[in-house]
N, C-alpha and C positions, 0 to 999 in steps of 0.2 A: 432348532439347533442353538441357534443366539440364547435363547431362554434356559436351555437346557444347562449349556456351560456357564451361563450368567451366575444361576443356582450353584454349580459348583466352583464355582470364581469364590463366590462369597462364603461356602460353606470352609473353603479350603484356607482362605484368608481369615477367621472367626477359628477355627479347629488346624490353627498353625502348626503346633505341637505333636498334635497327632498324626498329620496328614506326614510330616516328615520324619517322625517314628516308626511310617508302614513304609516307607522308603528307604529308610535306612536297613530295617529288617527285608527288604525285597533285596538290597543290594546284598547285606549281607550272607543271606542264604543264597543266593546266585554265586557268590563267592566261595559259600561252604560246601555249593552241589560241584564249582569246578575243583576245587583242593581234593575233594574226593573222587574225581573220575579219574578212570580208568580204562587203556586201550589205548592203542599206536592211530594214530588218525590214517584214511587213506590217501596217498600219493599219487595211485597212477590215474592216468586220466584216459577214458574208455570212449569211444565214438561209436557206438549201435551204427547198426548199419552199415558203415563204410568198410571197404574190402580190405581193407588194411587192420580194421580190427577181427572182420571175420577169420585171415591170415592169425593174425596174434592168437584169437580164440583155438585155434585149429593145431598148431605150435602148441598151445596148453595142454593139448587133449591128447596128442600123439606124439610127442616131445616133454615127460612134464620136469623130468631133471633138468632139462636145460631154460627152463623157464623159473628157476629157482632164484627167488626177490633178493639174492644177497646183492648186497654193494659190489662194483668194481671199479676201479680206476687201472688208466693201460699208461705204464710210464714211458717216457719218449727219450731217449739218449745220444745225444751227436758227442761224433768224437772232435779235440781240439783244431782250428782251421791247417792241414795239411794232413791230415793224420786220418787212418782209418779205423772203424770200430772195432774190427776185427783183432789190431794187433793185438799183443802179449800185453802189455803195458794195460790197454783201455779194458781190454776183455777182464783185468783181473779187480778194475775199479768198478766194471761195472756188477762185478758177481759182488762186489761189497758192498755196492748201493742195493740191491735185490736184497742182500742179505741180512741187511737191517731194513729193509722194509717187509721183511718174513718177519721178523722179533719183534718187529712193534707193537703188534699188539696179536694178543690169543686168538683175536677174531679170526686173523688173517685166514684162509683154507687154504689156498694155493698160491703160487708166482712162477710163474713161466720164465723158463731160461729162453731169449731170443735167439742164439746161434742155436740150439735144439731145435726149434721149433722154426725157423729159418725167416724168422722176423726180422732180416734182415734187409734196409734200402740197397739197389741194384748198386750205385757206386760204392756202398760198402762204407758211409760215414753214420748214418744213423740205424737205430736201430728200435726197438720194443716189447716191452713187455706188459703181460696182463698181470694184475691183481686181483682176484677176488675172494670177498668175504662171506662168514658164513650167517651174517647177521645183515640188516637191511639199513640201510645209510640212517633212519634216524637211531638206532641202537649205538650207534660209533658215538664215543665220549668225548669231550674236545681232549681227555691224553691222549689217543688213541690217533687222533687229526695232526696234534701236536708231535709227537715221534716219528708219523708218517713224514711232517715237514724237515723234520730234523735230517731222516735217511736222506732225502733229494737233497740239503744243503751240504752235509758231509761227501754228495758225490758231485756239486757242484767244486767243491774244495777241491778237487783230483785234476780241474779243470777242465771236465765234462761240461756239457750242457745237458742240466736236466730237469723235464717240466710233467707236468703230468696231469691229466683230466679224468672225467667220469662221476659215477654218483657217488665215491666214494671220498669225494674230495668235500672240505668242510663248505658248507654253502655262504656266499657274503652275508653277515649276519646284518639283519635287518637296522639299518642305524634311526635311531630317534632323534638327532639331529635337526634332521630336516624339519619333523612332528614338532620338536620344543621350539625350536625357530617361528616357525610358523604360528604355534599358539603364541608363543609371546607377541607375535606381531599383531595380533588379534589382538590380545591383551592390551596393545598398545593403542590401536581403532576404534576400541571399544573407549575406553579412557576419553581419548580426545575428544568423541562423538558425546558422551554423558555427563561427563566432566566430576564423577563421584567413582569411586573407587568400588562401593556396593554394587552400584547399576553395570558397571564393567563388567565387576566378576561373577554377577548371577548368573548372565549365557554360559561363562565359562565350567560354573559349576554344576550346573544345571546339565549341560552336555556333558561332563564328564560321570556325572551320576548314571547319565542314561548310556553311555557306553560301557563302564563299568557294568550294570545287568547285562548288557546285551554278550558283552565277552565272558562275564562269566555262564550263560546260557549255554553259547558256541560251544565251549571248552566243556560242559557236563553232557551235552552230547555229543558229542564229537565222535565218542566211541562207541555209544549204543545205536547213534544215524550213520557210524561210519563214514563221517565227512570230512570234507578235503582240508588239510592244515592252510590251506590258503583264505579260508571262506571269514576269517575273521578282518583280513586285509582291507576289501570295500564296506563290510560292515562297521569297520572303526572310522574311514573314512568320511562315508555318508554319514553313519552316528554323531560325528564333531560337526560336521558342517550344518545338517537340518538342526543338531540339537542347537548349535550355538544362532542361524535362524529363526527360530522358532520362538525361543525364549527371548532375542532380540525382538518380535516383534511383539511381546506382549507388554515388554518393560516398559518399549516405548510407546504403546498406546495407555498403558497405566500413566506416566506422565503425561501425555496429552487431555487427559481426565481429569488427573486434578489440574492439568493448567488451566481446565474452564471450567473450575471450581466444587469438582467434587470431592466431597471426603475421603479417606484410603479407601473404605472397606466397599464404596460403591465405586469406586473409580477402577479396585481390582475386579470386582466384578463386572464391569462393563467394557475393561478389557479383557476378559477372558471372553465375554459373549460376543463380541466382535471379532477381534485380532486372531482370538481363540477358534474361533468359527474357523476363520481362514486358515488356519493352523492346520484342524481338521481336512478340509479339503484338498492343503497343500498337499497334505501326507497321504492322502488317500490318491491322487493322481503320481506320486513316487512309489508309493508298495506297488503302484500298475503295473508300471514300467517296471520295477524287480522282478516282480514277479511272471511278467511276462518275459524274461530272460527263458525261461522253460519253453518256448516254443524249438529253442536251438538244439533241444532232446540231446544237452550234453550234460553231464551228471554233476561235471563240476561247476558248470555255471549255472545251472540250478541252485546250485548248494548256494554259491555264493548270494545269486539275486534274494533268495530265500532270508539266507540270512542276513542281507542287508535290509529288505524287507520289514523284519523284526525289527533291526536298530531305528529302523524310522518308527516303526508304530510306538517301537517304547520313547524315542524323542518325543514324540505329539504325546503322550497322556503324559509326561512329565512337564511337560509345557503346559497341559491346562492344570495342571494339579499342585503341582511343587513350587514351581513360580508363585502363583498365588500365594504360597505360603510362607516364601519367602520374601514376598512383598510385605505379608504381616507382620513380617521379624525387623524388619528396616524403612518403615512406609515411606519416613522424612528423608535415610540418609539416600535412599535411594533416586530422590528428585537433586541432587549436587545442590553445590554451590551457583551455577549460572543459573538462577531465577529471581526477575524483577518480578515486583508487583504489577498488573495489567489490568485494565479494564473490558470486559465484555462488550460486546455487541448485543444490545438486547434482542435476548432469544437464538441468541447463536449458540450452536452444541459445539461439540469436540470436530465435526466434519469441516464445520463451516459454514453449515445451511443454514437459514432462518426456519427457526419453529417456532410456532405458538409456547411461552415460558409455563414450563409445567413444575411438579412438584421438584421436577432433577435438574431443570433448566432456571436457574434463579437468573432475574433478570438482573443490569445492572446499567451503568450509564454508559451512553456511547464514549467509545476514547476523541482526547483530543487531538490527536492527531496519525497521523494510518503509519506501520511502523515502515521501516525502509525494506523494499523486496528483498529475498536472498537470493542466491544462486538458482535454487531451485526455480522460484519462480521467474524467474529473468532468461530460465531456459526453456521453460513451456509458454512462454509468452512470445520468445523467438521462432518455436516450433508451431502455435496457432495461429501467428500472422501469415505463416508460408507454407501450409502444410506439405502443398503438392512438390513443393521445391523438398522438402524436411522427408518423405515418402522417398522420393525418385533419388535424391544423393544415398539414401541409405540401400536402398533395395540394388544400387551400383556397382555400392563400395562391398558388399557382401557377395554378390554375383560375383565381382572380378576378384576377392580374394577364393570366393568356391571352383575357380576354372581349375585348376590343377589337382583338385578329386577328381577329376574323368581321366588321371593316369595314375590312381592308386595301387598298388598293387598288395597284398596280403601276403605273409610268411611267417613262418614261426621261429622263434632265436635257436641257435647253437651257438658252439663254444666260438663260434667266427665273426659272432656280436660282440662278444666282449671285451671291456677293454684290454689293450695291447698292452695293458703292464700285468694282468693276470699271468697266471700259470697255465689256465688253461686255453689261452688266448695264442700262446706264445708255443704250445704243445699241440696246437690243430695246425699252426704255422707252419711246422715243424715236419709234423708230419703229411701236410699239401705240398712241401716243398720236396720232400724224399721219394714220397711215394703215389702220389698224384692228388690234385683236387679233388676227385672222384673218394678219397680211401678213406673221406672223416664223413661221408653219408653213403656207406653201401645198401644193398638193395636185397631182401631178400625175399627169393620166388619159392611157395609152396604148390611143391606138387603131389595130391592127391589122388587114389583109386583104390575101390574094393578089391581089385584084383593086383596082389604085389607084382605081378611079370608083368601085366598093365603099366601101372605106376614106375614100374622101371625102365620100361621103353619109352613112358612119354617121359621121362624124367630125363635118359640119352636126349633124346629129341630137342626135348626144351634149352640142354646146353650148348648142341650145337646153332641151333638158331639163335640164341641169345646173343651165340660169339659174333655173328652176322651182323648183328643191330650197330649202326655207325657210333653212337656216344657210349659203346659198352669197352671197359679196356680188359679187365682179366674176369674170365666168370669160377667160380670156385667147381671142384668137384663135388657132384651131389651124395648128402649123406643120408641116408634110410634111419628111419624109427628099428625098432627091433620087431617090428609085426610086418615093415616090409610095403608097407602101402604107402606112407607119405617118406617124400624126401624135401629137402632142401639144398637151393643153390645158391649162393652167394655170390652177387654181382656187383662189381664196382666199377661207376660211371667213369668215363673221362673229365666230367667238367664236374663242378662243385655245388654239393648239396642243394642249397638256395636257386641255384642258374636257371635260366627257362630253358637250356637242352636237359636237363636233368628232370625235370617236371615234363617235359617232350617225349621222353624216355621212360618213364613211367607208365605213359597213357601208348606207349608204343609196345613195351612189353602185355601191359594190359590185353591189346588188339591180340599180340598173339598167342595171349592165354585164350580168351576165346575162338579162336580160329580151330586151335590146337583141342582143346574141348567138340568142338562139333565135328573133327574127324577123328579121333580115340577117344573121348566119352571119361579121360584124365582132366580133374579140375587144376588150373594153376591160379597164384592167386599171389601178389605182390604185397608186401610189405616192411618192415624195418622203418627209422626213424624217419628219416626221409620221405618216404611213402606217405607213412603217418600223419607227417607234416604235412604235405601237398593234398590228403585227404582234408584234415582238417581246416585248410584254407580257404578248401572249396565250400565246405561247409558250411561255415562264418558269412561268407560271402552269399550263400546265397539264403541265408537265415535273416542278413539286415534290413529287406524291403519286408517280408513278413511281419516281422518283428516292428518295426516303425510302424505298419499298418494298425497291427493290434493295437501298440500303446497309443498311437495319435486319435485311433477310435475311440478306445475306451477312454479314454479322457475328453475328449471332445464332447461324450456322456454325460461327464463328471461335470464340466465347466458348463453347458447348457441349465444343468441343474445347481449350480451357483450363483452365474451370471443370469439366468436366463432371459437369454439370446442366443440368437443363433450365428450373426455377424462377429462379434468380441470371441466367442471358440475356434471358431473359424481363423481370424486373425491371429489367435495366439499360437494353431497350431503351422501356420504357414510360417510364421514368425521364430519359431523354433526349425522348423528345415532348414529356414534361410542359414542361420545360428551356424548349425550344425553340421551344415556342410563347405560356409566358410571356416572352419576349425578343421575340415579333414582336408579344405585346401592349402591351409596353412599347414600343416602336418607333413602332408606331401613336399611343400617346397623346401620347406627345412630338413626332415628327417631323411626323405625321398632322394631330392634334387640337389640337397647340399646347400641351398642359399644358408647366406646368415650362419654357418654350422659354426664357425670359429666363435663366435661371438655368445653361442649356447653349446660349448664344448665339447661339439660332437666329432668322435674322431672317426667313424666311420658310417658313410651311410648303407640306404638298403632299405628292405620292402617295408611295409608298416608292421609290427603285430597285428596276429591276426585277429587275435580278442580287440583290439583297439575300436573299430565301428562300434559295433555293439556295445561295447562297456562307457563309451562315452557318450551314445543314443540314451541309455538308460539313466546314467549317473546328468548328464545336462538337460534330458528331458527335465527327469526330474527337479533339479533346481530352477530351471527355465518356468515353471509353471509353479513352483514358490514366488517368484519374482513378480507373475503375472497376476496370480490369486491375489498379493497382496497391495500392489499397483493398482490394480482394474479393480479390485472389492470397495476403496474409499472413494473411486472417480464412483462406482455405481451408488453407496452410500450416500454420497451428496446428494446426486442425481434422484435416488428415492426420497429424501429429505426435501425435498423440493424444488433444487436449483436447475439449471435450464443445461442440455448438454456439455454446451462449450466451455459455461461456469465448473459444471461438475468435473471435470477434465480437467481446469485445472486447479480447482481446490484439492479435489483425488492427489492432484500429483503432489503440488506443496505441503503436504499432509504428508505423502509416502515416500517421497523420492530420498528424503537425509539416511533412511532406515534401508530402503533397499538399496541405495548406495554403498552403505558400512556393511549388509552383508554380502554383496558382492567381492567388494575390496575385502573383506574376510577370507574369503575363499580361492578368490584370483591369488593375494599371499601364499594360502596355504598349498595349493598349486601347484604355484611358481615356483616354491622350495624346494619341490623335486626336479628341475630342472637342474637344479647343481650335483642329482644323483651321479656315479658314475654308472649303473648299468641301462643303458637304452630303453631297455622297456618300461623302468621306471621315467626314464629321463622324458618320451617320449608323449608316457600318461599325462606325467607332470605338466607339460609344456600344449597340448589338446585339451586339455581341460581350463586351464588358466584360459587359454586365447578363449573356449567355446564360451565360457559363464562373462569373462570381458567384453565379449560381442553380443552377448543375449541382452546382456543385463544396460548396457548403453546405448547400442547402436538401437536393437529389437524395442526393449522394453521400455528407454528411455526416451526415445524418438521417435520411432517408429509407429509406437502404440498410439501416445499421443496425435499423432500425424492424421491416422487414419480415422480414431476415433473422432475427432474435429470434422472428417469430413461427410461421414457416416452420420452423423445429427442424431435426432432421435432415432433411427432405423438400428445405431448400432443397438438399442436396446429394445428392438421390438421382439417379439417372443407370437406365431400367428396362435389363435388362443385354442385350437383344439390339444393343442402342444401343452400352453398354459394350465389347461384343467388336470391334463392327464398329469402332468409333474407336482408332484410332493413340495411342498414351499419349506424351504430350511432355515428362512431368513438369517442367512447367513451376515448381512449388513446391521443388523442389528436394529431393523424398525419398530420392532414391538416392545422395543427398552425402552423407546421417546415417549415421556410420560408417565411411566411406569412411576408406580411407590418407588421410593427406595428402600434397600435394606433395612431391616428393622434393628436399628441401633449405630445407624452409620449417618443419623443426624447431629442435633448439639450436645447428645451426650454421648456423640462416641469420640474419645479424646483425638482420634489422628483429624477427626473432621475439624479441629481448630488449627486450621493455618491459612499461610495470608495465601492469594490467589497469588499465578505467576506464569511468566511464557517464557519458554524456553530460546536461545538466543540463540544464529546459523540459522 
């Protein structure tokens, strides 16, 4: 592998021009296939299997006008404080608020008068109306969003209170914000860490290249895979974060090359066969974990891992490919201004190891004096003097921030997550306060039979037992299809959507759809959003130990065959549970418990999202095992070079630690910036991932590892050798470079090879 990319290190740095002319044309056609696609992307989100989609499927089939994709929004109306909806006065403000939200746009199909339809709260001050449209919520134009707002403020004018929700309402448009904040602060990491303006903005460019194809890919299929408009969200994500990784670590193994004195055009090739390597295998244990997202048989999160998937693979070949070549275009400016001139260690490489000085290892005189430790080393010198101490505080301090995941709980957002200055925040308010908590998550029961007189008596039946159930308040009257076999009844809890009597009730009408099934041979079968939800919680939940199996497995594959050992996979992969469930501890207490919420602007708490395990399993897996690939690959590089465990561990680490520090702190920013989001489940992603990649990347990877490896000795790198034979050698560390010719033309007539040696300063 090292040989492999070495070759195209050099070929890519020599054929500069070209190699970024097939990338430019790769972007741009990516760009030409999205500008021309075509198709509405899909929206809804389908659960195989669970009864709640079986219900939906069942409603399509025997129901199908009333399953018909238009938008609607239900507007919500209180009359002024003492006043009732009813009177003369409010009733004729409110037929003018209706009346201009009929005119606003041609889409509109219908609007229900509330005093008709007797949508009226029992004291008589609020009231409601439906909207709906004959076109599907992305078809609506923002004039058409725009008029709508305009109706509710001209009947806010009357003195009314009026708010309104549904899919009809414009959605919070995605703010870039956070995204430009955050790169810039990159931007700024990058800077301070390289001290050259070039070396900065290669990752940066570098990653946006590789997101660019990847979004334009998303977008020209979108409509012929029929995939979900969310699936570019983790993909852009991931895409910045491995890309600006990735390319960070070849830049800075390119400068540690020529700081011991190789020319540009072998120094880029020598990091791409190393750093490059690890690039590789990074990426290859992240598309895992994406792609094992597919275990969870939900359509959308496939899409998504899929596609995130993609954006890594295309960040790794742009990493070993474009980098390079854009190291040809800048060889000097890209080494900054902070470079003295230094003297070698004779026979010392880029590791630190001593080798025999071959044609790439020029010797040179010892220095006079050993330069002053940095940080880095003054931290792995404190962590192998004590390791057992350095071990047990860590494995502690992680334990006691993961106690508060064994009271997590799963759920999925409504409009009652929202912030309380929304519309539709203040309109579920509105209407839990009029008409009961139960009436913004009602329930609906289908009931089925081939035989209509069937179907109609367990459908009586079903309503009178329903009335029976303690957390039921009004059950609707049941409506029949036109063939007379299925009806529907509409149930509305007493308690509120989210609540565990509401989830209690669910699995209680459940019991007596079965019960009611084994004595009339009538299927019922619960569903509606609520349902849906509680389906899908269940689901998630119990997809996350699956899911962490497969991907800790299959990567533990991966890394044996990197490392190979069997102790360092091992540790990496305990190392990341540790990670990763102090981050859903921390989750819990903030999100959950309310600790701290004033101070990360949460105004209201509640259960976790339910995507949250899973999407942070997969997205921190993944970086966690970038972090360790590239950590553990120079402690084992030394270690093959010759040095004695406890040296290799920490030459490894002073070697690696400034680079995976800047990319952690990259990403912890980029994070963190969602934490200022106002919707929770942004706010929430934002703030479990910042903490999971801050704990992986310090406490795990930068202690921890250390820690263990020191006490591990040679064992952490024994490999027993029936193991040995049967695995494929990738030399991922890059031992079969040491010695090697170099390049041909990257000696004294290749002009970047005249400059003065130098060591980089921190």
């Amino acid at each position: 592998m090292a040989t492999f990319l070495y070759r195209i290190g050099g070929f890519a740095f020599r054929r500069r021009w070209l190699v970024l002319l097939l990338w430019v044309a790769v972007l741009g056609g990516s760009g030409a296939a999205a500008a021309g696609a075509t198709g509405a992307t899909e929206t809804a989100v389908s659960l195989p299997g669970t009864e709640a989609q079986k219900a939906f499927d069942l409603l399509a089939e025997k129901f199908p006008a009333a399953n018909a994709e238009g938008a609607g929004a239900r507007i919500v109306l209180r009359a002024p404080d003492g006043q009732r909806i009813t009177g003369p006065e409010n009733r004729e403000a409110v037929a003018a608020v209706l009346a201009d939200v009929e005119g606003s746009s041609a889409r509109v199909a219908a609007v229900t008068d509330p005093f008709a339809a007797r949508t009226v709260s029992a004291d008589g001050t609020t009231a409601y109306a439906q909207v709906t449209y004959g076109v599907t919520a992305d078809a609506l134009t923002g004039a058409d969003h725009d008029r709508f707002d305009a109706a509710l403020d001209a009947g806010r004018a009357t003195g009314l209170t009026v708010e309104a929700t549904g899919s009809a309402l414009e959605p919070a448009g995605a703010s870039m914000v956070t995204e430009a904040v955050g790169f810039a602060l990159a931007a700024v990491i990058l800077l301070v860490t390289f001290g050259s303006l070039v070396a900065a903005g290669m990752p940066l460019l570098t990653a946006l290249v590789g997101v660019g194809v990847t979004l334009g890919a998303i977008t020209a299929l979108s409509g012929p895979l029929n995939l979900n408009g969310n699936t570019s969200a983790l993909a852009t994500m991931l895409g910045i974060a491995v890309g600006i990784d990735y390319s960070l670590f070849i830049v800075s193994r390119y400068r540690s090359e020529r700081a011991a004195g190789h020319p540009a055009r072998e120094a880029a090739a020598r990091a791409n066969g190393t750093a490059g390597s690890a690039v590789v295998f990074a990426g290859l244990t992240v598309v895992i974990a994406l792609v094992g997202l597919a275990v969870v048989n939900l359509r959308v999160l496939t899409a998504m891992g899929m596609a995130a998937a993609g954006a890594v693979t295309v960040a790794v070949l742009v990493a070993v490919t474009l980098v390079p070549a854009l190291l040809g275009l800048a060889p000097e400016r890209v080494l900054g201004r902070t470079r003295t001139p230094r003297r070698r260690t004779p026979g010392a490489n880029a590791t630190g190891a001593t080798v025999t000085p071959g044609p790439t290892t020029p010797a040179t005189p010892a220095p006079d004096s050993a330069p002053k430790p940095g940080v880095a080393a003054r931290w792995v010198d404190a962590v192998l003097r004590r390791p057992v101490r350095a071990l047990v505080v860590s494995v502690l301090a992680l334990g006691v921030l993961a106690l508060p995941a064994t009271r997590l709980e799963l759920g999925l957002p409504d409009d009652g997550s929202q912030p309380v200055s929304t519309t539709q925040r203040k309109a579920y308010d509105l209407l839990a306060d009029s008409f009961g908590p139960g009436f913004n998550g009602p329930l609906t029961v289908v009931v089925t039979d081939a035989d209509p007189a069937a179907a109609r008596a367990a459908a009586d039946r079903f309503a009178s037992d329903l009335a029976e159930l303690d957390d039921v308040a009004t059950v609707a009257p049941a409506a029949f299809n036109p063939a007379g076999d299925t009806a529907i009844l509409t149930v509305v809890p007493r308690s509120a959507p989210a609540s565990d009597a509401t989830k209690a009730l669910v699995g209680d009408i459940r019991d007596l759809a079965d019960r009611t099934e084994a004595e009339t041979g009538a299927r019922g079968l619960v569903t509606g959003s609520t349902a849906l939800n509680i389906d899908t919680s269940a689901k998630f939940t119990a997809a996350v130990v699956p899911y962490m199996l497969l991907v800790v497995g299959l990567a533990f594959l991966v890394l044996i065959l990197v490392f190979r050992s069997l102790l360092v996979p091992l540790k990496a992969a305990v190392g990341f549970l540790l990670s990763v469930l102090a981050s859903f501890g921390a989750l819990v207490a903030v999100f959950q418990w309310g600790w701290l919420k004033d101070l990360f602007g949460i105004e209201q708490t509640g259960p976790i999202m339910s995507l949250m395990p899973i999407l942070t399993v997969g997205i921190v897996f993944g970086l966690a095992m970038d972090y360790q690939v590239f950590l553990v690959t120079r402690m084992r590089e030394a270690y093959v070079h010759g040095a004695d465990p406890r040296t290799a561990v920490a030459t490894g680490f002073r070697h690696s630690a400034r680079v995976v520090t800047v990319a952690a702190l990259i990403m912890i920013t980029v994070f963190a910036g969602f934490v200022g989001a106002h919707e929770a489940i942004i706010k929430s992603l934002g703030f479990g991932l910042a903490v999971a990649v801050a704990l992986d990347a310090f406490v795990v990877r930068m202690t921890l590892v250390p820690a263990v490896l020191a006490l591990l000795g040679e064992r952490a790198w024994h490999l027993p050798r029936w193991i040995d034979r049967v695995l494929p050698h990738v030399d991922i560390e890059g031992e079969k470079l040491t010695g090697a010719a170099p390049l041909e033309g990257a000696g004294a007539g290749d002009r970047s090879a005249r400059v003065p040696e130098y060591s980089e300063r921190g």
